[in-house]
SETOR-16236 format. One line per field, with one value per residue (C-alpha): residue number from 1; residue in one letter; x, y, z. Coordinates in steps of 0.02 Angstrom, whole numbers. Layout:
k: (NUM,...)
r: (A,...)
px: (X,...)
py: (Y,...)
pz: (Z,...)
//
This chain:
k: (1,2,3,4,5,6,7,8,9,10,11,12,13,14,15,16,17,18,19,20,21,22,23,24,25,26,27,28,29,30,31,32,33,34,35,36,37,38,39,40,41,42,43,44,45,46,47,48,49,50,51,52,53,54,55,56,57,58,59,60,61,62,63,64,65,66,67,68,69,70,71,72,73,74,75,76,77,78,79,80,81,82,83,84,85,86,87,88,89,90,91,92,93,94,95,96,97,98,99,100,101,102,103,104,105,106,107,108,109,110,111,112,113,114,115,116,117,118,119,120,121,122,123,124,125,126,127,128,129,130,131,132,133,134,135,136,137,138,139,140,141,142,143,144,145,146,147,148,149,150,151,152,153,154,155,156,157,158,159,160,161,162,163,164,165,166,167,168,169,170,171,172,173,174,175,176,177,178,179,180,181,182,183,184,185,186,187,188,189,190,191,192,193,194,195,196,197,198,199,200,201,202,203,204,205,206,207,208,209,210,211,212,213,214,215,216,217,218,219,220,221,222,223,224,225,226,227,228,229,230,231,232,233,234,235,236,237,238,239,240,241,242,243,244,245,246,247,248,249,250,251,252,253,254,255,256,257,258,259,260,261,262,263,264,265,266,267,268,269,270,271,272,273,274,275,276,277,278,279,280,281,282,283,284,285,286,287,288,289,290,291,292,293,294,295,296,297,298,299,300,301,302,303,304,305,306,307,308,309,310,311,312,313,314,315,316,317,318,319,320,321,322,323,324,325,326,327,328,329,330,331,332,333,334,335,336,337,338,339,340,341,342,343,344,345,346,347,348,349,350,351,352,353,354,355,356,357,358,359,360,361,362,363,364,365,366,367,368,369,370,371,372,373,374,375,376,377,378,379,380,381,382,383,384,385,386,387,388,389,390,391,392,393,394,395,396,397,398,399,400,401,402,403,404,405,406,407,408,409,410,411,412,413,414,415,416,417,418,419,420,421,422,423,424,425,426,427,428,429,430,431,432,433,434,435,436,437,438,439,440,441,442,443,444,445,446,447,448,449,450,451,452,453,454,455,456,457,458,459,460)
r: (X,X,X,X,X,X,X,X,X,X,X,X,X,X,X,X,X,X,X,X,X,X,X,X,X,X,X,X,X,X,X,X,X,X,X,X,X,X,X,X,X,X,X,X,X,X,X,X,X,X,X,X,X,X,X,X,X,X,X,X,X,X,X,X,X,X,X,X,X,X,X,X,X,X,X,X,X,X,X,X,X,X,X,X,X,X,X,X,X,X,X,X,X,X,X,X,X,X,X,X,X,X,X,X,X,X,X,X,X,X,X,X,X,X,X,X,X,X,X,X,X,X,X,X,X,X,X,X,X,X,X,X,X,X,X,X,X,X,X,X,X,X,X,X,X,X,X,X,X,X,X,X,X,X,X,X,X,X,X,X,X,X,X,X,X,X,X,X,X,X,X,X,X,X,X,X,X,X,X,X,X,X,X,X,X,X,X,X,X,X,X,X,X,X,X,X,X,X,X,X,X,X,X,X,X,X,X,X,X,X,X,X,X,X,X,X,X,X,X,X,X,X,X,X,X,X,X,X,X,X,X,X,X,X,X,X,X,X,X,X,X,X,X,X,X,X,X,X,X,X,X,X,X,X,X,X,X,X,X,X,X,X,X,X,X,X,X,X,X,X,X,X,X,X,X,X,X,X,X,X,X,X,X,X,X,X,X,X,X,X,X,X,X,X,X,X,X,X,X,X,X,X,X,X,X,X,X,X,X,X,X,X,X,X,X,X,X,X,X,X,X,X,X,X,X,X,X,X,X,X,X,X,X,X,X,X,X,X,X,X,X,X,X,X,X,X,X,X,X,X,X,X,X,X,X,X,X,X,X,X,X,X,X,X,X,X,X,X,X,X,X,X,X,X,X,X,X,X,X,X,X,X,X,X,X,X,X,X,X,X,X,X,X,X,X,X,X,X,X,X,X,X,X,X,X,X,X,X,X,X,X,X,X,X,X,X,X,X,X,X,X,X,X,X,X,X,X,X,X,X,X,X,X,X,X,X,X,X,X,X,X,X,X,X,X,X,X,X,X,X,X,X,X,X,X,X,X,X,X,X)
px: (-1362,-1457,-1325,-1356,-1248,-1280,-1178,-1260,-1193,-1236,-1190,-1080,-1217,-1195,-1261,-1432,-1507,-1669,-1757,-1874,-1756,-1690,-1801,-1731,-1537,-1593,-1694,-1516,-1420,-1518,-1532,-1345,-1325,-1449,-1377,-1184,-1272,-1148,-995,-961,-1016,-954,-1018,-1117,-1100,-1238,-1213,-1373,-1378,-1506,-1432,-1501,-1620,-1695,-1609,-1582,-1421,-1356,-1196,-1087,-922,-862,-663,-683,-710,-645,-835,-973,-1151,-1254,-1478,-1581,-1757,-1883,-2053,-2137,-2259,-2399,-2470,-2443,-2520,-2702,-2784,-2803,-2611,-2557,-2388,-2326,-2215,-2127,-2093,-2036,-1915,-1871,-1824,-1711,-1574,-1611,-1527,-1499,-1474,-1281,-1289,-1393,-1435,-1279,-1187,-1246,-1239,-1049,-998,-1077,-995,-823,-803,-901,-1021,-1217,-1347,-1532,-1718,-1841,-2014,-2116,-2297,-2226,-2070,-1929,-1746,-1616,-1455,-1274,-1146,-960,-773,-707,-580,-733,-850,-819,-883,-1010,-1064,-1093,-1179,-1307,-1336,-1352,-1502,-1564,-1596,-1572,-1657,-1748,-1841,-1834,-1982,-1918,-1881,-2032,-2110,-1980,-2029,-2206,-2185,-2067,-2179,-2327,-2251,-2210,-2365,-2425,-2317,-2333,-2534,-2521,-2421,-2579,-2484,-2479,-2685,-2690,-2602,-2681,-2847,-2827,-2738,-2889,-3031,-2961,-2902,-3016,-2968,-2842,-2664,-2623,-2745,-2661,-2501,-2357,-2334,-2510,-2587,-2590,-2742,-2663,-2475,-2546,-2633,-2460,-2380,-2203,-2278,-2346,-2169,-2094,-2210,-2217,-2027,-2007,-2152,-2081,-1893,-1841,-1709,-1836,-1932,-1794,-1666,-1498,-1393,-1219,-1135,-941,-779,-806,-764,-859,-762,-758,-963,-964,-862,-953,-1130,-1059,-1009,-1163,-1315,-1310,-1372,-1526,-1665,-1808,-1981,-2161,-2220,-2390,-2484,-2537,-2716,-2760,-2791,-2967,-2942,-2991,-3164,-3170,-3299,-3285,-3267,-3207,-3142,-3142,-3019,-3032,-2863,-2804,-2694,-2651,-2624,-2747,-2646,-2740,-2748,-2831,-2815,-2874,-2825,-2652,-2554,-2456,-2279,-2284,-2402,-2348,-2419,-2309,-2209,-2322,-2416,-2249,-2220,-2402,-2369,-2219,-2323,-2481,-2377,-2215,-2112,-2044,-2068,-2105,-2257,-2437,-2513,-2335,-2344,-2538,-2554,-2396,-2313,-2485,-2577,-2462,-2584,-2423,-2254,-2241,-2396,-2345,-2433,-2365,-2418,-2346,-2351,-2360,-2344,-2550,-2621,-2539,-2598,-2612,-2605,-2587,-2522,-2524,-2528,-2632,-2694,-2848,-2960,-2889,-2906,-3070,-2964,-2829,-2947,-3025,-2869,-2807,-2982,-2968,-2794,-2845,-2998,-2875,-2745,-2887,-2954,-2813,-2662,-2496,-2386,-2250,-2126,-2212,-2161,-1989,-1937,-2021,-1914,-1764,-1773,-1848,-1701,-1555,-1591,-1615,-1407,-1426,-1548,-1376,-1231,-1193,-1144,-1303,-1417,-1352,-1388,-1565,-1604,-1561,-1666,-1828,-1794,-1798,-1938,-2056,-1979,-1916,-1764,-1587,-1573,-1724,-1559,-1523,-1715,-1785,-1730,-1812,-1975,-1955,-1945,-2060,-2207,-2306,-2422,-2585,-2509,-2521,-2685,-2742,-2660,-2741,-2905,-2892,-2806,-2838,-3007,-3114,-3220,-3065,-3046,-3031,-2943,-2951,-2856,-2870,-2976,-3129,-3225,-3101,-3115,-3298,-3262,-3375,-3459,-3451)
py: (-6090,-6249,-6330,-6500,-6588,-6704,-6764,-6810,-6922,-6892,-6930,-6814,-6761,-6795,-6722,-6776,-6730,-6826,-6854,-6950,-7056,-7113,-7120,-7322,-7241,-7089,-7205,-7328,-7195,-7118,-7268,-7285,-7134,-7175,-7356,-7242,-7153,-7226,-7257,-7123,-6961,-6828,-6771,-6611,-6595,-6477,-6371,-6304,-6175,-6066,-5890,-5805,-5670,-5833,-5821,-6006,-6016,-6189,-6199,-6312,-6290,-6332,-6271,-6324,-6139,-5987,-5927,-5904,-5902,-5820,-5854,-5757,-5841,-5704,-5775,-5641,-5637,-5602,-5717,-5571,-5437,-5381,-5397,-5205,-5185,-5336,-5326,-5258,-5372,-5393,-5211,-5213,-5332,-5238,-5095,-5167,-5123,-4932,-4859,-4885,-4772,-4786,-4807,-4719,-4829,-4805,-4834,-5002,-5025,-4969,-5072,-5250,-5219,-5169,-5366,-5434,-5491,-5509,-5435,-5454,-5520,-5590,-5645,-5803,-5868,-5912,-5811,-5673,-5743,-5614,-5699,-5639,-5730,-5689,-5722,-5777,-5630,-5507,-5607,-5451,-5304,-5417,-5472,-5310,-5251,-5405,-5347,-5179,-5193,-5318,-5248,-5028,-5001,-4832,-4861,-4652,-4598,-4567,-4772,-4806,-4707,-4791,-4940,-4943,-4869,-4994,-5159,-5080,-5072,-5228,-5327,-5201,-5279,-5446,-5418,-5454,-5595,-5751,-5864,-5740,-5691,-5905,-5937,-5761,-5822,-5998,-5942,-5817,-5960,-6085,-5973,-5815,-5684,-5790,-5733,-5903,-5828,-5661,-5603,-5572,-5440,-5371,-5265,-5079,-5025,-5118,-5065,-4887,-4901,-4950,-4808,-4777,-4823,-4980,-5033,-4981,-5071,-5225,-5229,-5180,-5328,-5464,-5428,-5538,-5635,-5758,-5731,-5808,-5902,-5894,-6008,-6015,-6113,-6120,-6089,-6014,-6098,-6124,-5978,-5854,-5858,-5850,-5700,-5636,-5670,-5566,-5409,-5391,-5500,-5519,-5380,-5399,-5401,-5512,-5462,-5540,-5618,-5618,-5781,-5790,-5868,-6018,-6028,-6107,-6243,-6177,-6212,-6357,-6336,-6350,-6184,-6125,-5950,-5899,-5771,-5701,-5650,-5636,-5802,-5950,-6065,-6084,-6057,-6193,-6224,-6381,-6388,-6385,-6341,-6466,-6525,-6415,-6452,-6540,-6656,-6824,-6888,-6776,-6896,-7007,-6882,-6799,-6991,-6996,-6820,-6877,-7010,-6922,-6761,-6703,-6839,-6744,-6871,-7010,-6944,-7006,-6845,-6806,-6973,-6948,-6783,-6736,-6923,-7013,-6846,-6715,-6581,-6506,-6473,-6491,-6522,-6533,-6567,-6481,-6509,-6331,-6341,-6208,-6189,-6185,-6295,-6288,-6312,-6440,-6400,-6451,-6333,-6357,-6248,-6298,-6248,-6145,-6293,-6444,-6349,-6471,-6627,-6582,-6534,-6716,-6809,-6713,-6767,-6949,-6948,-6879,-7002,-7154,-7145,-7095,-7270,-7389,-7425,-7390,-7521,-7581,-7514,-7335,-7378,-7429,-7265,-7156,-7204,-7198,-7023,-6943,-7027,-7007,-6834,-6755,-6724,-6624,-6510,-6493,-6468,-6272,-6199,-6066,-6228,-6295,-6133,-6112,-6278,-6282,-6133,-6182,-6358,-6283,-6186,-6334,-6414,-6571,-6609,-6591,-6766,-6739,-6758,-6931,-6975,-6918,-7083,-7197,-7094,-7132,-7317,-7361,-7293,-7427,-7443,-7458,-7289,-7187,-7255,-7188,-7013,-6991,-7029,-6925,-6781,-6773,-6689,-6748,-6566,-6456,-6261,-6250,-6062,-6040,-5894,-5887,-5871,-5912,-5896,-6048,-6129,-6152,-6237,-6372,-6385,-6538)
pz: (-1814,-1879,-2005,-2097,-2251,-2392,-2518,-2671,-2819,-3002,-3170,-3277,-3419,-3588,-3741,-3826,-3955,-3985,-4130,-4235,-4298,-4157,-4026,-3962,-3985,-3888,-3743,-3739,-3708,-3572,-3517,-3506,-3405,-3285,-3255,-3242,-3102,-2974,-3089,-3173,-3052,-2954,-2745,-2732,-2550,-2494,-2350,-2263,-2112,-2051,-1995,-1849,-1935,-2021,-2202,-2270,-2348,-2478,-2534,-2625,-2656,-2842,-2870,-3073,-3127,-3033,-3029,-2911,-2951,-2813,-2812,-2667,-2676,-2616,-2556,-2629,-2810,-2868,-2724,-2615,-2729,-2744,-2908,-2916,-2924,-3023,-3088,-2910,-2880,-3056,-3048,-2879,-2939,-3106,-2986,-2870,-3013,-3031,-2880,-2703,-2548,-2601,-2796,-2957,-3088,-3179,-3027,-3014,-3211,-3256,-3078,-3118,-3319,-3236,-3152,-3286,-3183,-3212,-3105,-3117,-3033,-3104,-3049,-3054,-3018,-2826,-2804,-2855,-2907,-2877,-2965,-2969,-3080,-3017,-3048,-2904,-2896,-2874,-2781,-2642,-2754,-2839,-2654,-2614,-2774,-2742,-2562,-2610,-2733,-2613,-2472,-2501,-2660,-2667,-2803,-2893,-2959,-3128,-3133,-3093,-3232,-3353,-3310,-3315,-3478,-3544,-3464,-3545,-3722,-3706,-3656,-3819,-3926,-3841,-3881,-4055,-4035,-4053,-3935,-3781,-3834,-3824,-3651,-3577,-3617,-3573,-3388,-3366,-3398,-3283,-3125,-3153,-3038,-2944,-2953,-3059,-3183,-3197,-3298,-3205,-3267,-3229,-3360,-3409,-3306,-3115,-3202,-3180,-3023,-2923,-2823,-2759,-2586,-2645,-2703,-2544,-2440,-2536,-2535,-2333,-2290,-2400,-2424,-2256,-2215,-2133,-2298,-2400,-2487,-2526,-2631,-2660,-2801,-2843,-2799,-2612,-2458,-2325,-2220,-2368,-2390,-2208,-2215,-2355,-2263,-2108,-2186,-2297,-2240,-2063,-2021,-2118,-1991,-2003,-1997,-1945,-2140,-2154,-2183,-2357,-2368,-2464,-2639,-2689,-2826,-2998,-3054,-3168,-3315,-3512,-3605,-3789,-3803,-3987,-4044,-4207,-4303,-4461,-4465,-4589,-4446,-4279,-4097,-3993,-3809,-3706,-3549,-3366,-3179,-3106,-2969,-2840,-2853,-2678,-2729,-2692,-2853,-2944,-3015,-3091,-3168,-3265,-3328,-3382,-3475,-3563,-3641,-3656,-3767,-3652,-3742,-3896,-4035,-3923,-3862,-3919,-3978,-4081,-4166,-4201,-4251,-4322,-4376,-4442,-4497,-4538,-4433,-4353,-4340,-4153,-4008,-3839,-3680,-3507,-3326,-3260,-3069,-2957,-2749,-2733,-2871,-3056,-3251,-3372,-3546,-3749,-3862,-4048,-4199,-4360,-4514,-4476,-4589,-4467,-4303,-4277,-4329,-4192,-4049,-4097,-4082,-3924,-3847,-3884,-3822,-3647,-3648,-3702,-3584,-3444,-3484,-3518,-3454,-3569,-3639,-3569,-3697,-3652,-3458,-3496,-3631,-3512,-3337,-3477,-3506,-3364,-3246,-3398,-3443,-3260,-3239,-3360,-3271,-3164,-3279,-3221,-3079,-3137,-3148,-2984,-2888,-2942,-2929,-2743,-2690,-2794,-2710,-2536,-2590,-2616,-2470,-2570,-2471,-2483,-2549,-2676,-2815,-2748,-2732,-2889,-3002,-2840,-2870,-3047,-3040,-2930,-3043,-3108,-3264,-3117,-3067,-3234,-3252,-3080,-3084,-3281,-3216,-3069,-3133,-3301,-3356,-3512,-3490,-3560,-3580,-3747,-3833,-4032,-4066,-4279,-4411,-4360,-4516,-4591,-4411,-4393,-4229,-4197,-4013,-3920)
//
């Protein structure tokens, strides 16, 4: 076994609430926390090993709560599905719940509520989260429960009808909602085709088109130790999760993984996509193509966001369009990042007559920050949050546990927790300049979902 340890330091989080008000009181505080980074804090010692059939396992040990909170990162999504059958992987992992080779449905149902435990998956752009949350008193039966739907689902036939029918009601319901028609519009302009540019869910027609043997293969190809992660937060020793890890997970055999090919980058290019609905208020979204999450520039460009529009009601395009105009309640600008490439995009809603107004002031925000470097002020509130408020991103044993296994899953190191303020500091104002010139488009994909009649969207 390959074993390695870190102990990490962090503040004890405290409660923020930011808002327009108080946007210096809110900056001083996190400021406070940040500089309390070494006085007031508490180890999370990290253990890392590497079993024989491949599975990563973290752990930390945390005796404050009699509770264990269990994450299995599976390296498998819609990545690893073909565009025929998208959606194969979500209900893969919806299935994993609805009976095993030694459990129905039920089974696994009136067990998990018995402990009071939770049970679930769920699926992202890059991976599948399996998560178990525990008393420590059951951590046994919930092990095994976890293990169970891990590794023997069956994945009836009847289930699998269920649960196509209940995914496709709800992307039907989930169609009339004009946000989803926004962001499904906006995803399918910038990646196309790609699996970035596809729901995860997949959609009725590739829903339908997935067969029991799909499922099964897709599970017995991708559902390797050496294919994933396992993370262990709470109060379990080191011996008890190896004891745990022996009875139900070491005799999970690994498998060859097939390489996944590369991703092309997303074709940059200026679009509008007008959708017409009966609305008072226009659902807008700018954006482009972004960074990969390994992306060493990563950094700088989420300080650049949080000035650009990821800063709440410090952000530029808040205090413009919302503070100075009154256009919106709330406009926010995201860099989403994914394994292979990411997004980058502003979302506001608007009265359908100002939609032009906003889509204005959202251009000659990217254009302005693209072309001059922010204040120093800007620098300063930015480094204060982004450092004060990342505890908090680590305040639960649940947090903690995730955390970990999407960490290892970009390969950010186990010390990424006592790195991440370094990586903040060092940025410069020369630095947000370059990363908003290089990775910030002025040609934008541009989705109007309203009414367009009241819109009468005016082409650049």
């Amino acid at each position: 076994m390959k074993n390695s340890n870190l102990k990490i330091k962090f503040a004890a989080p405290c409660s923020l609430h930011v808002t327009r008000h108080a946007l210096r009181v809110t900056v001083f505080l996190l400021s406070t926390v940040y500089c309390l980074l070494s006085a007031d804090a508490f180890a999370l010692d990290i253990k890392r090993t590497v079993l024989p059939n491949g599975l990563t396992v973290l752990h930390v040990e945390r005796h404050n709560l009699p509770i264990v909170m269990v994450t299995l990162l599976v390296k498998a999504s819609p990545l690893d599905e073909s565009p025929d059958k998208a959606g194969l992987a979500n209900l893969t992992a919806e299935l994993l719940t609805e009976g095993t080779k030694k459990r129905k449905a039920t089974d696994i149902s009136e067990e998990i509520e018995f402990i009071g435990a939770s049970l679930g998956a769920s699926v992202d752009s890059d991976y599948t989260l399996i998560t178990l949350s525990v008393l420590k008193k059951d951590i046994a039966k919930g092990f095994e429960l976890f293990s169970d739907i891990a590794l023997n689902p069956t994945f009836p036939e009847e289930e699998i009808k269920r649960n196509k029918e209940l995914i496709k009601g709800s992307l039907k319901q989930s169609g009339e909602d004009p946000s989803f028609i926004a962001n499904r519009a906006f995803k399918k302009a910038v990646y196309g085709e790609l699996p970035y540019g596809r729901l995860v869910t997949g959609v009725i027609e590739t829903i339908d088109a997935v067969r029991k043997e799909d499922i099964l293969r897709f599970h017995s190809e991708l559902y390797r130790p050496n294919n994933t992660l396992l993370s262990v937060v709470g109060d379990l020793s080191g011996d008890e999760l190896n004891s745990l890890i022996a009875r139900f997970l070491l005799e999970w055999k690994a498998g060859e993984i097939a390489k996944r090919p590369s991703l092309p980058a997303p074709v940059k290019k200026r679009e509008t996509i007008l959708v017409d609905r009966d609305l008072t208020q226009a659902n807008i979204i700018l954006g482009h193509g972004g960074v990969s999450r390994g992306n060493p520039d990563y950094y700088a460009v989420s300080l650049m966001n949080y000035i650009l529009g990821g800063g709440g009601f410090s952000s530029r395009l808040m205090q413009t369009v919302r503070d100075e105009m009154g256009l919106a309640y709330d406009i926010r600008s995201f860099f989403a990042p994914y394994k292979e490439g990411g997004l980058f995009k502003v979302v506001v809603q608007t009265k359908n007559e100002s939609a032009n107004t906003v889509i204005n002031v959202i251009d000659e925000q990217v254009k302005r920050i693209r072309a001059e470097q922010i204040t120093d002020q800007e620098l300063e509130d930015a480094k204060a949050y982004l450092t004060g408020s990342f505890p908090r991103r680590l305040d639960t044993n649940r947090k903690i546990a995730d955390f970990l296994a999407v960490v290892e899953f970009y390969g950010l190191g186990l010390d990424y927790v006592e790195k991440y303020p370094q990586y903040i500091k060092s940025i410069t104002k020369a630095d947000v300049l370059r990363v908003a010139k290089k990775y910030l488009e002025t040609d934008l994909v541009t989705v109007v979902v309203g009414r367009q009649s009241k819109i009468e969207l005016k082409e650049k």
